[in-house]
C-alpha positions in Angstrom: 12.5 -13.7 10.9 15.0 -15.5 8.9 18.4 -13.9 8.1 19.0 -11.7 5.0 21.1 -12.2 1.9 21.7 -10.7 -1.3 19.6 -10.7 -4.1 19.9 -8.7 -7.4 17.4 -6.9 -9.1 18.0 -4.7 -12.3 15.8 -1.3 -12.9 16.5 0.5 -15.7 19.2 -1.6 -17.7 21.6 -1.2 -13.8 22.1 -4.2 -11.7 21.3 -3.9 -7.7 22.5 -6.0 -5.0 19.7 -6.3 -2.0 19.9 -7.8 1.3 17.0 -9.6 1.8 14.9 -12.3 4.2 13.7 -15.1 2.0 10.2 -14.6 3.1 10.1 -10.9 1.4 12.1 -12.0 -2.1 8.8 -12.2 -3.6 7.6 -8.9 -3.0 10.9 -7.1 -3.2 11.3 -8.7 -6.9 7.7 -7.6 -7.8 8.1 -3.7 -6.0 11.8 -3.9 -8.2 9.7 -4.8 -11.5 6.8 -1.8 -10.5 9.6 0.6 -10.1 11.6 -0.4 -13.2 8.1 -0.2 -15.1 7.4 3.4 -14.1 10.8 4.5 -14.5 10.8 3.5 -18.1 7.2 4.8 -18.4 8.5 8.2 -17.2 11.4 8.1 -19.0 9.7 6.7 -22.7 7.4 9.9 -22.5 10.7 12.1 -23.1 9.4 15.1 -21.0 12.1 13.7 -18.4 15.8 13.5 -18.7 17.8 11.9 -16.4 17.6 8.8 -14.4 18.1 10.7 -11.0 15.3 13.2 -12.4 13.2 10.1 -14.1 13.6 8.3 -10.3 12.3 11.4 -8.1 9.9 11.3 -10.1 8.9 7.9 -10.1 9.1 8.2 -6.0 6.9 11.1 -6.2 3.9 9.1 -8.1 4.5 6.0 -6.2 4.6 8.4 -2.5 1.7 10.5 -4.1 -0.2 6.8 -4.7 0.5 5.3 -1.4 -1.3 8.7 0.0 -4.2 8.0 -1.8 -4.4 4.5 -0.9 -3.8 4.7 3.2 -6.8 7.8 2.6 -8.8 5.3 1.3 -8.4 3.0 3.8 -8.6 5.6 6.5 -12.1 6.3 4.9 -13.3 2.6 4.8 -12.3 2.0 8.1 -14.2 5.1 9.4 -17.1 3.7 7.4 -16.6 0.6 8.7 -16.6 1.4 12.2 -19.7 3.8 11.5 -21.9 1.0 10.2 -20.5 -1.7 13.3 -21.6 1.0 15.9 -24.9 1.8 14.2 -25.6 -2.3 14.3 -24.5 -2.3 17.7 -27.1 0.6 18.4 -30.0 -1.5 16.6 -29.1 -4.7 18.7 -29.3 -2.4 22.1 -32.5 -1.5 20.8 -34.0 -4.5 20.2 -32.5 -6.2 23.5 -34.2 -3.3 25.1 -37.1 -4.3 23.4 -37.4 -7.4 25.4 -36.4 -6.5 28.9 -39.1 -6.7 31.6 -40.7 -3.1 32.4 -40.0 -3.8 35.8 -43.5 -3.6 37.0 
């Protein structure tokens, strides 16, 4: 893990200073831009005054999507494991299949 510095992001017209390892700039810069771009979406809507207000809320859709997507993969990985056993269960079979009665 390389050390962090400081990089600077800006969301919603402010300037922020982050530490950062070089490895996760990329990523940091691109969550900064998502979380600028919601903000503003919130905010150009008008139902929503306030950048502490407009950022809760922001947190909430972005917390409220993360749920959705580890549910998702919760269910895929269920479905996943469901389908690997049932192929395991038709290979026993078959193996089965071809073992000597024992006659």
């Amino acid at each position: 893990m390389s050390e962090e510095r400081p990089i600077n992001v800006r969301i919603m017209d402010i300037e922020y200073r982050v530490a950062c390892a070089p490895e996760d700039e990329s990523d940091l810069r691109t969550a900064a831009e998502q979380l600028n771009t919601t903000m503003q979406d919130i905010r150009d809507t008008g139902k929503i005054l306030g950048t502490e207000r407009v950022a809760v809320m922001a947190a909430l859709n972005t917390s409220y999507e993360l749920l959705k997507v580890q549910r998702q993969h919760v269910m895929l990985d269920a479905a996943v494991r469901s389908r690997a056993q049932a192929w395991v269960n038709q290979i026993d079979k078959t193996l089965k299949s071809f073992e000597p009665d024992g006659d």
